[in-house]
C-alpha positions as CSV (number, residue, x, y, z in Angstrom):
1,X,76.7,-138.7,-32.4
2,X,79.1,-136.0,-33.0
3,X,77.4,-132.3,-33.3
4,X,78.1,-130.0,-36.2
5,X,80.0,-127.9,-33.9
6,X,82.1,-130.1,-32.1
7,X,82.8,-132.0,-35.8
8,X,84.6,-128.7,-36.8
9,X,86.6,-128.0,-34.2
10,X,87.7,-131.7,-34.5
11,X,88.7,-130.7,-38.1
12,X,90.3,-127.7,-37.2
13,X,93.9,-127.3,-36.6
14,X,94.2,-125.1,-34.2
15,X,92.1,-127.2,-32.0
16,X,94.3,-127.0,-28.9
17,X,94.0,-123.3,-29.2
18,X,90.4,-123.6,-29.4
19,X,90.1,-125.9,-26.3
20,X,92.3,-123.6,-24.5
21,X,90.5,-120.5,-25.6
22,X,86.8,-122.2,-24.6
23,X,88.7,-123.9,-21.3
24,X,90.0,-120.0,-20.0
25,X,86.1,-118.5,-20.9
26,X,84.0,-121.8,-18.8
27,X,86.8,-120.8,-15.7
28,X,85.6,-117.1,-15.9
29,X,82.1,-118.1,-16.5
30,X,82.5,-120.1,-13.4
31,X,83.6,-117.2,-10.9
32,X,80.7,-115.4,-12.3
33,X,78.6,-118.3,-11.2
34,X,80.0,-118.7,-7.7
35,X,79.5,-114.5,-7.2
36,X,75.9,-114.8,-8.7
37,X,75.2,-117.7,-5.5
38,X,77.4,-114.9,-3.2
39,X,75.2,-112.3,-4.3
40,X,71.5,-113.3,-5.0
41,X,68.9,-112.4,-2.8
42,X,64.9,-113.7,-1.8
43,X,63.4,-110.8,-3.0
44,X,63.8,-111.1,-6.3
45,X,63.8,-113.4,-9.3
46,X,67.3,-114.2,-10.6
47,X,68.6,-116.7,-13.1
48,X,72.2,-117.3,-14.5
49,X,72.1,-117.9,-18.2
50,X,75.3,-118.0,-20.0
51,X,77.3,-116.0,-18.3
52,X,74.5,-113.0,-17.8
53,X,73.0,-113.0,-14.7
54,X,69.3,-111.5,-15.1
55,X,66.8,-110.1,-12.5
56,X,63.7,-110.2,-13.8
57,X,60.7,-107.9,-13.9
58,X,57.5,-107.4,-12.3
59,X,55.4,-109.8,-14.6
60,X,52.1,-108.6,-15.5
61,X,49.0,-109.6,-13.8
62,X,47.9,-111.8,-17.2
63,X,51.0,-113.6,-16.6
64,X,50.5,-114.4,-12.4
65,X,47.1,-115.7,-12.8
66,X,48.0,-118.2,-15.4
67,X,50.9,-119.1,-13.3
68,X,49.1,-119.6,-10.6
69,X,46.3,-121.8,-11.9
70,X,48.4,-124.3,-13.8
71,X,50.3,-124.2,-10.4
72,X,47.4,-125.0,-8.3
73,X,46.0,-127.4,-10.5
74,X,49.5,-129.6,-11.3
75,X,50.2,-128.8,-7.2
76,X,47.0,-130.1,-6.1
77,X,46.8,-133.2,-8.1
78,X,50.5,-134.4,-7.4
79,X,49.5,-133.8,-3.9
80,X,46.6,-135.9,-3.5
81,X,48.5,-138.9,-5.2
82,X,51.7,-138.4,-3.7
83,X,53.4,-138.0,-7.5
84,X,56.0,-135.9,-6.5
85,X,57.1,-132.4,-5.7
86,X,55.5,-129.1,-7.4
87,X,57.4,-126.0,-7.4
88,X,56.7,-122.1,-8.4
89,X,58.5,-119.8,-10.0
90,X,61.2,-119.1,-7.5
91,X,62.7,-122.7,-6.9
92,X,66.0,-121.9,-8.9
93,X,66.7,-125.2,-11.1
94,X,70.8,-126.0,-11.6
95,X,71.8,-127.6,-14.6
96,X,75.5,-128.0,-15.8
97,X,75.8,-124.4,-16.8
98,X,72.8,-122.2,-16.0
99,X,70.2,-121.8,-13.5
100,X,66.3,-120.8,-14.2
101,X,63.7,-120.0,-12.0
102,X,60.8,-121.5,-14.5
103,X,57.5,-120.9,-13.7
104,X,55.8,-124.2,-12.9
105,X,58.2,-127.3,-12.5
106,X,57.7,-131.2,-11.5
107,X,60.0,-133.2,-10.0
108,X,58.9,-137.1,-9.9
109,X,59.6,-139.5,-7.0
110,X,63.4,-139.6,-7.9
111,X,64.1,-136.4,-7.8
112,X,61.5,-135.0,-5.0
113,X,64.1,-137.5,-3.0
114,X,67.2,-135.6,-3.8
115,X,64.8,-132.0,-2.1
116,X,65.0,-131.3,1.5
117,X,63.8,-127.7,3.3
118,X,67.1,-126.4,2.8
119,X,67.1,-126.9,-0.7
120,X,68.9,-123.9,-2.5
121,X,69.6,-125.2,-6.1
122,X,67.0,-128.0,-7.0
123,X,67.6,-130.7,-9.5
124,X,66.5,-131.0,-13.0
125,X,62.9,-130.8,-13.1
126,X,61.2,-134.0,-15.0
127,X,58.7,-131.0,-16.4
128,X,58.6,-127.1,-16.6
129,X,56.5,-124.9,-17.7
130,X,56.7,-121.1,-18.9
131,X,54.3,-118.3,-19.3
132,X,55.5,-116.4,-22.2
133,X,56.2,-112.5,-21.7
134,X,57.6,-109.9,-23.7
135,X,61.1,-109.7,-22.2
136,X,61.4,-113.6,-21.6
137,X,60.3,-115.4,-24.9
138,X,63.5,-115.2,-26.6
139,X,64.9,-117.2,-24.1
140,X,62.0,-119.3,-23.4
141,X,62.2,-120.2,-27.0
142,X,65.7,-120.4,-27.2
143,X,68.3,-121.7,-24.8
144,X,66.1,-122.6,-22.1
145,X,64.1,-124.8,-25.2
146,X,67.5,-125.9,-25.8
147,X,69.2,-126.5,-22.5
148,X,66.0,-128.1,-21.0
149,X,65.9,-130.9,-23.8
150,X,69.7,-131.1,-24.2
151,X,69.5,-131.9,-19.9
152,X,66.4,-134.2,-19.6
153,X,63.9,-132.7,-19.1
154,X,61.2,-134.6,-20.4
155,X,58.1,-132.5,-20.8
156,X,58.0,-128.2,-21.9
157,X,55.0,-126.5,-22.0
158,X,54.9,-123.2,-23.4
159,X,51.8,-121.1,-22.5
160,X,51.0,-117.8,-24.4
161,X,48.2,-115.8,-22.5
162,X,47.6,-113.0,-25.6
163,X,46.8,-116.1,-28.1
164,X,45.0,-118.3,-25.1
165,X,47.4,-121.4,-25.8
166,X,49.7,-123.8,-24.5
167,X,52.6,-125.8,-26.9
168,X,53.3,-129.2,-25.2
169,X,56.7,-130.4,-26.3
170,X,57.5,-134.0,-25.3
171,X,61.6,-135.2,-25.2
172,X,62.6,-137.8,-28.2
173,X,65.6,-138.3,-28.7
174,X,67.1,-135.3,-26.8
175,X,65.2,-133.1,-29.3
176,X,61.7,-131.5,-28.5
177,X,59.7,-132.1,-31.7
178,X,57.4,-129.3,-32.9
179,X,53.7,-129.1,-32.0
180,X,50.8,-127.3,-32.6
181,X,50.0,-124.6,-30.3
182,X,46.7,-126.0,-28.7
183,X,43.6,-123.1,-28.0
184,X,40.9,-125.7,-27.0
185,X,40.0,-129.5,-25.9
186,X,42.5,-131.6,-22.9
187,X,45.9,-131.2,-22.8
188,X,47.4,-134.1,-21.3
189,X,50.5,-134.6,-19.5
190,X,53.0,-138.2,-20.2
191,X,55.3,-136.8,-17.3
192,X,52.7,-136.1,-14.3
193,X,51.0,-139.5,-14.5
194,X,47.4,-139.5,-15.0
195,X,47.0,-135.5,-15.2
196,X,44.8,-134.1,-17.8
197,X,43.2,-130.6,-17.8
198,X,41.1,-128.8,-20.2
199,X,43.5,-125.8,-21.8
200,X,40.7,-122.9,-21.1
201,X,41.8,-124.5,-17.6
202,X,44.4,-121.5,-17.7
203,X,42.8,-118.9,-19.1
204,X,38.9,-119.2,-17.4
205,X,38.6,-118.8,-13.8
206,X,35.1,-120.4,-13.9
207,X,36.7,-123.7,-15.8
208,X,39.6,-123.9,-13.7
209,X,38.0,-124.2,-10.2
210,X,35.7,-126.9,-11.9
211,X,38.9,-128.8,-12.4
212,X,40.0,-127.7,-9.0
213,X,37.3,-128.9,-6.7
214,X,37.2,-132.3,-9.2
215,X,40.8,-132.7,-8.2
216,X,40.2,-132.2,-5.0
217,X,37.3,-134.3,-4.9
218,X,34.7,-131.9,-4.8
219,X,31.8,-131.7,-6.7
């Protein structure tokens, strides 16, 4: 199925013109890429989104412990069954035309195959997960919503640590379909099979090492 956009250039007749013009900008966009491998560093978080390269900053400490306990939760249960591989915030993803650094990511047996330890630029996750802050949730919201549904990737969660939620958006049909951002009960995952956490999981220290030591097989 044909998209509005590409329908109109298809109508248009200066399309050569137009496939020229977007041809000449993907080969700039593409040196820009090659210097943004060239030039990034370990210290700090970098992704190349359209074009822009951005260095991120400091995130605030609301933002790091939510971070870390979905991490430690998703990490630990793929561990102990052998799922997959978990990642954290500095694993840059490559798809066709950007590269992220998401927060929490998943790759399933497939694609944990494809990741070895000198792994730069790591395949499409199966499932990412971003903790909203002011200066990423246009993008989180916007071409990173797009971009991960357009490339595969089949779960999105979007956590909000003012409001104390998390939006669970499941692929159909390349699209992500709207939800309901979820403040309370068990969010549970179709991509990490057989993982289910309570949502105040993320946002209560007391809740989440419950889930913790049960995953762990604790008390």
């Amino acid at each position: 199925m044909k998209s509005a956009i590409l329908e109109a250039m298809l109508d248009a007749p200066d399309l050569p013109e137009l496939i020229g013009e977007a041809q000449r900008a993907l080969s700039q966009e593409q040196k820009l890429r090659e210097k943004f491998y060239a030039d990034i560093t370990p210290e700090h978080k970098w992704e190349f989104i359209q074009g822009d390269v951005i260095m991120h900053s400091p995130a605030l400490n609301r933002h790091l412990i939510a971070s870390q306990r979905l991490y430690d939760l998703v990490s630990g249960y793929v561990r102990v069954r052998r799922l997959g591989q978990v990642r954290h915030e500095k694993a840059m993803t490559s798809f066709p035309r950007n590269d992220y650094e998401p927060d929490v990511m998943f790759f399933g047996p497939a694609k944990a195959a494809l990741i070895d330890p000198d792994t730069l630029k790591f395949p499409v996750p199966d499932f990412i997960a971003e903790v909203l802050s002011p200066s990423t949730e246009k993008r989180d919201r916007g071409i990173k919503f797009r971009d991960y549904a357009l490339h595969g990737v089949a779960e999105y969660w979007i956590i909000d640590t003012v409001a104390e939620t998390v939006e669970c958006y499941r692929l159909a049909d390349g699209d992500y379909p709207p939800v309901e951002p979820q403040a309370d009960g068990t969010i549970i995952s179709d991509v990490v099979p057989g993982f289910e956490m309570p949502v105040r999981a993320l946002f209560d220290e007391a809740e989440n090492m419950r889930v913790l030591r049960s995953i762990w097989g604790g008390e």
